[in-house]
C-alpha positions as CSV (number, residue, x, y, z in Angstrom):
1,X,-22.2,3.3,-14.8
2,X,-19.3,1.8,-12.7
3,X,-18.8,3.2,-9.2
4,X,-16.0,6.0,-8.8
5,X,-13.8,5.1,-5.6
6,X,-14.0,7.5,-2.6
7,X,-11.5,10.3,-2.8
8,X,-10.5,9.3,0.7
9,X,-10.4,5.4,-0.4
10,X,-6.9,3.8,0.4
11,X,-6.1,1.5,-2.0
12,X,-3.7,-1.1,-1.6
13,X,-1.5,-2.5,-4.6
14,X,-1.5,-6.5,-3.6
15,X,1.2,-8.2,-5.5
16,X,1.4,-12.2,-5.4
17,X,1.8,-14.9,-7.8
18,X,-0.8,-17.1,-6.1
19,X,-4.0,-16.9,-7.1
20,X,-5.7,-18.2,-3.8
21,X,-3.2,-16.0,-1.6
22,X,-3.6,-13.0,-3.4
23,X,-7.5,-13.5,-3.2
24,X,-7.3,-14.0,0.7
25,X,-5.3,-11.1,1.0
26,X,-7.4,-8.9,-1.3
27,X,-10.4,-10.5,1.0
28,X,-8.5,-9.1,4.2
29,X,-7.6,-5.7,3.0
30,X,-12.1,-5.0,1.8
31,X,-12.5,-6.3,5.1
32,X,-10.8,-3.8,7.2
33,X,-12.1,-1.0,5.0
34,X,-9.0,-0.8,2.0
35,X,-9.6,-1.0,-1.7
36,X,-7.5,-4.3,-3.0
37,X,-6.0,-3.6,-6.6
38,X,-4.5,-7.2,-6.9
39,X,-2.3,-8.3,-9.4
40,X,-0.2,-11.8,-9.3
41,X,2.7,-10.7,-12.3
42,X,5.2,-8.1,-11.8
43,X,4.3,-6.4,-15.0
44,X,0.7,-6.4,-13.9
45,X,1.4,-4.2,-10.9
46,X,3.0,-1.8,-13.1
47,X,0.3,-1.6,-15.3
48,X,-2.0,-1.0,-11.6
49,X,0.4,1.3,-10.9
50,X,-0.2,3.6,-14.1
51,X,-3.4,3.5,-13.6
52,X,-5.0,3.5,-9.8
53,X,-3.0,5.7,-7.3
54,X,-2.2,3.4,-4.3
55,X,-1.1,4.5,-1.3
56,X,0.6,1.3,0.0
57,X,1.8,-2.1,-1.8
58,X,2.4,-5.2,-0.4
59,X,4.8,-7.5,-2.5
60,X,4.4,-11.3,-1.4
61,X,7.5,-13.5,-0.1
62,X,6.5,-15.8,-2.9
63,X,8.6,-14.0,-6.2
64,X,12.3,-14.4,-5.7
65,X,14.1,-11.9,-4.2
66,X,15.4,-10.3,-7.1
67,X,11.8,-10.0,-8.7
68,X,10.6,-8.5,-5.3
69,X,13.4,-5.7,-5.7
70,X,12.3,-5.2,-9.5
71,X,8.2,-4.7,-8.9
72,X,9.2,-2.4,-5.5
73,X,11.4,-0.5,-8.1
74,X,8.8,-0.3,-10.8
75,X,6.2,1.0,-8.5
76,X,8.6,3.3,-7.0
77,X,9.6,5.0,-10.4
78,X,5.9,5.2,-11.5
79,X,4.4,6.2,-7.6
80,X,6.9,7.4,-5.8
81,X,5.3,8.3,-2.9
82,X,3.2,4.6,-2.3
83,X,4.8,2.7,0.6
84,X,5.9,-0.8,0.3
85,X,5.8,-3.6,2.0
86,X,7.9,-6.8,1.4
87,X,6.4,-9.4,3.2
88,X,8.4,-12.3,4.8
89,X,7.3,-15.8,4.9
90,X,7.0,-15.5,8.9
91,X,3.6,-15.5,9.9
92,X,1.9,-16.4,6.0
93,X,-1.9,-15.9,6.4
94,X,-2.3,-14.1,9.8
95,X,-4.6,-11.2,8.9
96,X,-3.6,-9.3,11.9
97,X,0.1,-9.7,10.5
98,X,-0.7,-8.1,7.1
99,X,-3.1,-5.5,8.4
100,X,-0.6,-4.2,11.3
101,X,2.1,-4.2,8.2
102,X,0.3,-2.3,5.7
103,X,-1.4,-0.2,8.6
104,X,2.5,0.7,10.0
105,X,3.4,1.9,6.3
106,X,0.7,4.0,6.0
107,X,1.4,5.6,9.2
108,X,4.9,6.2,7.4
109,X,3.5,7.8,4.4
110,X,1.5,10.4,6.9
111,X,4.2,11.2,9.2
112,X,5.3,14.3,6.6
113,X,1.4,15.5,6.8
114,X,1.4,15.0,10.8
115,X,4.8,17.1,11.1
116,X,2.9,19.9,8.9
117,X,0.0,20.3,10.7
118,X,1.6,20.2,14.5
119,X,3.7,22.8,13.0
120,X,1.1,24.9,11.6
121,X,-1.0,24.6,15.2
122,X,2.2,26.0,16.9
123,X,2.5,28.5,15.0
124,X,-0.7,29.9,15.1
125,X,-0.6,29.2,18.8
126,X,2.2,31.5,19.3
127,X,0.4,34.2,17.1
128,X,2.4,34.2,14.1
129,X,-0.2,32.7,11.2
Protein backbone atom coordinates (compact mmCIF):
# COMPACT_ATOMS: atom_id res chain seq x y z
CA UNK A 1 0.00 0.00 0.00
CA UNK A 2 1.38 3.44 -1.18
CA UNK A 3 1.80 6.14 1.48
CA UNK A 4 -1.05 8.87 1.62
CA UNK A 5 0.70 12.49 1.91
CA UNK A 6 0.15 14.41 5.17
CA UNK A 7 -2.95 16.53 5.20
CA UNK A 8 -0.69 19.40 6.23
CA UNK A 9 2.04 18.31 3.36
CA UNK A 10 2.85 21.34 0.99
CA UNK A 11 3.41 20.26 -2.16
CA UNK A 12 5.10 22.12 -4.64
CA UNK A 13 4.23 21.77 -8.56
CA UNK A 14 8.02 21.99 -10.11
CA UNK A 15 7.88 22.68 -13.74
CA UNK A 16 11.16 22.46 -15.95
CA UNK A 17 12.20 21.09 -19.11
CA UNK A 18 15.53 19.82 -17.70
CA UNK A 19 15.78 16.70 -16.44
CA UNK A 20 18.86 17.27 -14.14
CA UNK A 21 17.39 20.85 -12.96
CA UNK A 22 14.09 19.75 -12.32
CA UNK A 23 15.64 16.73 -10.20
CA UNK A 24 17.92 19.22 -8.17
CA UNK A 25 15.13 21.34 -7.50
CA UNK A 26 12.71 18.51 -6.58
CA UNK A 27 16.03 17.47 -4.36
CA UNK A 28 15.85 21.04 -2.62
CA UNK A 29 12.22 21.32 -2.11
CA UNK A 30 12.23 17.22 0.02
CA UNK A 31 15.03 18.77 1.70
CA UNK A 32 13.51 21.73 3.36
CA UNK A 33 10.40 19.61 4.28
CA UNK A 34 7.95 20.21 0.71
CA UNK A 35 6.51 17.45 -1.36
CA UNK A 36 8.07 17.93 -5.11
CA UNK A 37 5.39 16.95 -7.80
CA UNK A 38 7.88 17.59 -10.83
CA UNK A 39 6.97 17.57 -14.25
CA UNK A 40 9.41 18.85 -17.23
CA UNK A 41 6.27 19.45 -20.16
CA UNK A 42 3.64 21.97 -19.84
CA UNK A 43 0.98 19.44 -20.43
CA UNK A 44 2.45 17.34 -17.73
CA UNK A 45 1.91 20.00 -15.01
CA UNK A 46 -1.63 20.11 -16.04
CA UNK A 47 -2.14 16.74 -15.77
CA UNK A 48 -0.25 17.22 -11.80
CA UNK A 49 -2.44 19.82 -11.46
CA UNK A 50 -5.72 17.65 -11.90
CA UNK A 51 -4.59 15.41 -9.86
CA UNK A 52 -2.39 16.55 -6.59
CA UNK A 53 -3.49 19.84 -4.95
CA UNK A 54 -0.40 22.13 -4.80
CA UNK A 55 -0.04 24.92 -2.92
CA UNK A 56 2.70 26.74 -4.85
CA UNK A 57 4.38 26.11 -8.49
CA UNK A 58 7.53 27.13 -9.58
CA UNK A 59 7.78 27.41 -13.56
CA UNK A 60 11.57 27.37 -14.70
CA UNK A 61 13.26 30.35 -16.81
CA UNK A 62 14.11 27.62 -19.21
CA UNK A 63 10.45 27.39 -21.52
CA UNK A 64 10.03 30.55 -23.50
CA UNK A 65 8.19 33.16 -22.28
CA UNK A 66 5.10 32.60 -23.92
CA UNK A 67 5.05 28.81 -22.68
CA UNK A 68 5.73 30.09 -19.11
CA UNK A 69 2.43 32.38 -19.45
CA UNK A 70 0.52 29.22 -20.89
CA UNK A 71 1.39 26.49 -17.93
CA UNK A 72 0.90 29.65 -15.12
CA UNK A 73 -2.50 29.97 -16.98
CA UNK A 74 -3.31 26.25 -17.05
CA UNK A 75 -2.57 25.74 -13.49
CA UNK A 76 -4.45 28.87 -12.67
CA UNK A 77 -7.69 27.68 -14.41
CA UNK A 78 -7.45 24.19 -12.85
CA UNK A 79 -6.03 25.58 -9.06
CA UNK A 80 -6.86 28.69 -8.75
CA UNK A 81 -5.69 29.33 -5.53
CA UNK A 82 -1.86 27.69 -6.00
CA UNK A 83 0.78 30.47 -6.13
CA UNK A 84 3.23 30.78 -8.81
CA UNK A 85 6.46 31.42 -9.17
CA UNK A 86 8.29 32.36 -12.45
CA UNK A 87 11.71 32.04 -11.89
CA UNK A 88 14.36 34.23 -13.56
CA UNK A 89 17.66 33.09 -14.82
CA UNK A 90 19.36 35.29 -12.02
CA UNK A 91 20.75 33.24 -9.44
CA UNK A 92 20.10 29.42 -11.41
CA UNK A 93 20.86 26.82 -8.74
CA UNK A 94 21.15 28.77 -5.41
CA UNK A 95 18.88 26.79 -3.12
CA UNK A 96 18.46 29.59 -0.78
CA UNK A 97 17.10 31.56 -3.93
CA UNK A 98 14.35 29.00 -4.77
CA UNK A 99 13.46 28.22 -1.18
CA UNK A 100 13.14 32.07 -0.13
CA UNK A 101 10.88 32.35 -3.55
CA UNK A 102 8.61 29.63 -3.08
CA UNK A 103 8.65 30.27 0.82
CA UNK A 104 7.64 34.26 -0.02
CA UNK A 105 4.53 32.81 -2.18
CA UNK A 106 3.34 30.78 0.28
CA UNK A 107 3.35 33.47 2.74
CA UNK A 108 1.12 35.19 -0.04
CA UNK A 109 -1.27 32.38 -0.22
CA UNK A 110 -1.74 32.61 3.81
CA UNK A 111 -2.03 36.25 4.16
CA UNK A 112 -6.15 35.89 3.66
CA UNK A 113 -6.05 33.08 6.62
CA UNK A 114 -3.68 35.48 8.80
CA UNK A 115 -6.17 38.52 8.17
CA UNK A 116 -9.13 36.06 9.41
CA UNK A 117 -7.78 34.94 12.47
CA UNK A 118 -6.31 38.53 13.82
CA UNK A 119 -9.80 39.52 13.04
CA UNK A 120 -11.50 36.82 14.83
CA UNK A 121 -8.91 37.44 18.04
CA UNK A 122 -10.17 41.12 18.08
CA UNK A 123 -13.23 40.42 18.10
CA UNK A 124 -13.48 38.17 20.69
CA UNK A 125 -11.14 40.48 22.54
CA UNK A 126 -13.57 43.18 22.58
CA UNK A 127 -16.40 40.71 23.68
CA UNK A 128 -18.42 40.41 20.68
CA UNK A 129 -17.89 36.47 19.51
Amino acid sequence: MEDQPNPSTVVILNVCPHPALREARAQILRLAGYVPASAGTGEEAASLATTVVCSGAIICYLFEPDERRLIQSQIEKILPATKIVQLSSGPKNDPLFLLSSVRDALWLLAQPVREHLHELRVRHALGKN
